[in-house]
N, C-alpha and C positions, 0 to 999 in steps of 0.2 A: 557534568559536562561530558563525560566517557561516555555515557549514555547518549547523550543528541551527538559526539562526533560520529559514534559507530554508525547511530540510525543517522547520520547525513550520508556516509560513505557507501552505505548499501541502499539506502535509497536512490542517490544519485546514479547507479546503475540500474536503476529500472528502464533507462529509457532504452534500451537498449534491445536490440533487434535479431533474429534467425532463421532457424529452419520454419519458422511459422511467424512470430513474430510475437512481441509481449513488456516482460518485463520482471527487471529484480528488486526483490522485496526486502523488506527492513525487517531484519528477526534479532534487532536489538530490544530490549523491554525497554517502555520507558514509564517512570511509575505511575501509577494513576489512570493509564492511559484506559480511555472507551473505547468502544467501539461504537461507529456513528448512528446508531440505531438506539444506544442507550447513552448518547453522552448528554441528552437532560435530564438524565435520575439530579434528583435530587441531593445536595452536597450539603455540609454543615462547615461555616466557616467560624471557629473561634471569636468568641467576645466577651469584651469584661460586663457588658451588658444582659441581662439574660432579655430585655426586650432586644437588644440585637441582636442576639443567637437565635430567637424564634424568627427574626427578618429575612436573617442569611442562610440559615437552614433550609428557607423554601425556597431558596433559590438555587436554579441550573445554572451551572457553568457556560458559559457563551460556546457559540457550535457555528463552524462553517456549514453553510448551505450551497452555497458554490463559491466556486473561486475557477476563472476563467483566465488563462494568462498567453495573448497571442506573442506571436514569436521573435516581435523585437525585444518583448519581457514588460510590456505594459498588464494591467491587470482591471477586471473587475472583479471583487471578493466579495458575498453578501452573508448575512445570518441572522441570527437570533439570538437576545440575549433580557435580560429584562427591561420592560418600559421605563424611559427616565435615566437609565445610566449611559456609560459614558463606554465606549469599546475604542482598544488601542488595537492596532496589526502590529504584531512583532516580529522583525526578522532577525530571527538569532535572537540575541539579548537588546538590541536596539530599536525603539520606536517608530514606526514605518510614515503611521497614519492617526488619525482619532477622527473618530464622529460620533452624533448622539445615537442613542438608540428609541427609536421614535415610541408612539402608545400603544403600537401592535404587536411591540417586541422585535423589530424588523430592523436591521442596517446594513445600509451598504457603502465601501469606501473605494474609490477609484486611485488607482496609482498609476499615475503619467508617470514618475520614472522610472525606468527600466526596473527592471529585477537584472543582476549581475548572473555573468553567465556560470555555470556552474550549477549544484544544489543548492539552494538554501531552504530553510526550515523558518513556515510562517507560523505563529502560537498567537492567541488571543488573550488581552487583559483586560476584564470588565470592571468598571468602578462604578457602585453604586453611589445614588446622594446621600449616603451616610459616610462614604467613605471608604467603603468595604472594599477588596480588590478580591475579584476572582479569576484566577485564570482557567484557560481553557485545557480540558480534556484531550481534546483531539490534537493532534499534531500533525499540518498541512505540509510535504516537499513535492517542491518544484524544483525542477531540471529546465535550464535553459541551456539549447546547445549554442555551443560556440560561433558559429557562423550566424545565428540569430535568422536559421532559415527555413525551421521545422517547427511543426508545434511545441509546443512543451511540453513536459509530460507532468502531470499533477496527480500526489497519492496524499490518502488520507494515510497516514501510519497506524494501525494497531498492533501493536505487537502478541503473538500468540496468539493473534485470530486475523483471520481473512482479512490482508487488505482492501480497499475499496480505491478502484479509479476514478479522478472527478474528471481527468481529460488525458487523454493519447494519441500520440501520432500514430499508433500503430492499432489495428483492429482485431487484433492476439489472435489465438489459434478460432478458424471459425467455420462456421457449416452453416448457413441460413442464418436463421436464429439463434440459434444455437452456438456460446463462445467460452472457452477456458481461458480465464483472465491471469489468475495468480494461482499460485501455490506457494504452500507457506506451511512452515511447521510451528506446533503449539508451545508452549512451556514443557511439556513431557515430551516431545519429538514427535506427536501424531499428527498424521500429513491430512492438511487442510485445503478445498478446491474450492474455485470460487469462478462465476462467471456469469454471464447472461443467457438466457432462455426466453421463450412465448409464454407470457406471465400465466400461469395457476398449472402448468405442464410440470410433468415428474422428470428427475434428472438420474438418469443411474450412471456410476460409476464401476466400471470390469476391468481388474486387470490379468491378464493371461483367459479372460473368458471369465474370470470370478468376479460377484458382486463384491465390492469393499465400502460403497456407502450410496445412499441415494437422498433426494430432498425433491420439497416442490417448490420451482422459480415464485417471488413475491410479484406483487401487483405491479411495482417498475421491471419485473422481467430479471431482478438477479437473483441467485441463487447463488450458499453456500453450504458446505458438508464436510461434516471431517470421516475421514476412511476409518474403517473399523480396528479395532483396536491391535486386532493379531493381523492385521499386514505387517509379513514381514519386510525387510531392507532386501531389497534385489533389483534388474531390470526387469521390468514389465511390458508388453503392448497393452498400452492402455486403452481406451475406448471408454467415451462419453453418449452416452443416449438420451435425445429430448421424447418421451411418451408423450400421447394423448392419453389425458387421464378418463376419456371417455370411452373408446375406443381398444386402448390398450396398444396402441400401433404405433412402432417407434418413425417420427416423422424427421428426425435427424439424424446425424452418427459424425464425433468426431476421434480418430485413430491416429495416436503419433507413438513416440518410446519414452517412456520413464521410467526412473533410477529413483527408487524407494532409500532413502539415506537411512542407515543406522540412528538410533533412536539419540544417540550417545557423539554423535554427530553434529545432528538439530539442534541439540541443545546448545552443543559447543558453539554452534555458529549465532546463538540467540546470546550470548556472554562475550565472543569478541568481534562481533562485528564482518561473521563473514558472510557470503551472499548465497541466497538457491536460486540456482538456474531454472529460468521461468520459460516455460514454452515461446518457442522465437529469438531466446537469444544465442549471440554468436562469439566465439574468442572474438573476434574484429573490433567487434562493435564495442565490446565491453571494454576492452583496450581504448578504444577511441573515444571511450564518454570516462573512462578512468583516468586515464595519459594524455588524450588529447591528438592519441594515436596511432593507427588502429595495428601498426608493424609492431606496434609494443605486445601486444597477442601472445608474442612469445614469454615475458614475464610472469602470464597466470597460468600458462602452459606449463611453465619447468615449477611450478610453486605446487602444481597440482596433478604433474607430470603422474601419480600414483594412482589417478584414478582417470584420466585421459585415454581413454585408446587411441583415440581418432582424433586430431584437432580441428576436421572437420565436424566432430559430429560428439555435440555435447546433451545431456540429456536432460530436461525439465527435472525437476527432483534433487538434481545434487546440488553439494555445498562445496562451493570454491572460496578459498586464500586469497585473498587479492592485496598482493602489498603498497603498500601505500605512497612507493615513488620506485619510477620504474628509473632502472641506469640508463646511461644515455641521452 
């Protein structure tokens, strides 16, 4: 449970807004966790049966496919899991929803009542007709803000790889096409980007003028890359370029400032729970989606007073303290 509070606490700061706009990411591990591109590999679930272990072995763990939640907190959540079984929505440790999982492998559950304001953490539990329970890989948070008057903000969690947005109020740092959604560091502290492009276009990554990692956006147009491995810890002007991979002519360019964190840092902030500042967000905001209020600003200010110059001006990249109840 140290695990899903931490990844609730720094999730629940993703919604959060700044000099460009974005979001904080969850660099709690949580075990088992996929990443949404591989959370149908194939799982093996225990049985005293050896024809049930051959049943449940080929079977994937259920996977959100969307999950839409407008801003009173009502939802529609859909996915895949096996033909015939039975899928629950979990909020937190309690039962949300259930419905069948149709012959296509297809379900979807509607939630007329709100979702509460705050983070919560939605998990999937599938029940075969044997009996079998598999839970879900993935781990969905949602941010409902308090005045129930913005969108939500909806993350797939993986930890130590790129998370994935399913929905945002905010349109992160962007140039055209061309978007830096998240930044995240791995298990070792290697800083990992991630965002959208013009699907089959090359993405490079410079900071101070040097390459540090490049990729080609997928078929949906995201793309992710982790920076190479001797970036060291410092501030950067960073710069993002969408190419033509025909052409060779860079058709976008996005420029803000980043703070490379100590590797030993990342890590730390992956074990208790503390947050990297994601391009767009702001001490305010963070205060007001943490506290409830944004004059509280001051409490991750004096927490992290040692790497703050400016309380205007905080950098995508770093890992802020954020305590967990502000005085006052």
């Amino acid at each position: 449970m140290a695990a899903t509070r931490s990844f609730l606490i720094a999730a629940g700061l993703l919604v959060l807004a700044i000099v460009a706009a974005a979001t904080i990411l969850v660099m709690r591990p949580a075990p088992d966790a996929l990443t949404p591109d591989s959370a149908t590999s194939p799982i093996a679930v225990p049985s005293d049966s050896a024809e049930a272990s051959d049943e449940t072995s080929a079977l994937a763990a259920p996977t959100f496919d969307i999950v839409r939640v407008d801003p009173r907190g009502t939802a529609v959540v859909a996915g895949r899991g096996a033909p015939g079984s039975t899928i629950a929505l979990m909020i937190g440790d309690a039962e949300l929803a259930t419905t069948e999982i149709d012959g296509t492998g297809d379900w979807v559950i509607i939630v007329n009542d709100p979702l509460p304001t705050g983070s919560v953490e939605l998990s999937l539990i599938m029940t075969t007709p044997a009996g079998q329970e598999i839970r879900s890989q993935q781990v969905v948070v949602v941010s409902v803000p308090e005045g129930r008057d913005t969108t939500p903000l909806v993350v797939v969690g993986v930890p130590g790889e790129a998370s994935q947005i399913f929905q945002s109020p905010f349109d992160g740092v962007q140039s055209g096409p061309l978007a830096l959604e998240t930044v995240d560091y791995d298990e070792s502290g290697a800083v990992i980007f991630a965002g959208r492009a013009t699907p089959g276009s090359l993405v490079r990554i410079l900071a101070d003028g040097l390459e540090v990692g490049s990729t080609t956006a997928d078929e949906a147009g995201r793309w992710v890359t982790e920076a190479d491995a001797s970036f060291p810890p410092g501030v950067y002007n960073l710069q993002i370029d969408q190419i033509d991979p025909e052409t060779g002519r860079v058709t976008a360019v996005i420029a803000l400032p980043f703070e490379r964190a100590a590797p030993e840092d990342a890590i730390s902030a992956r074990q208790d729970g503390r947050v990297v500042v994601q391009p767009g967000n702001s001490l305010w905001r963070i205060a007001r989606r943490l506290y409830g209020d944004g004059f509280q600003y001051t409490v991750i200010y004096e927490a992290n007073a040692d790497q703050i110059r400016d309380p205007d001006l905080i950098y995508p990249g770093q890992v802020f303290t954020t305590p967990e109840e502000a005085d006052g």
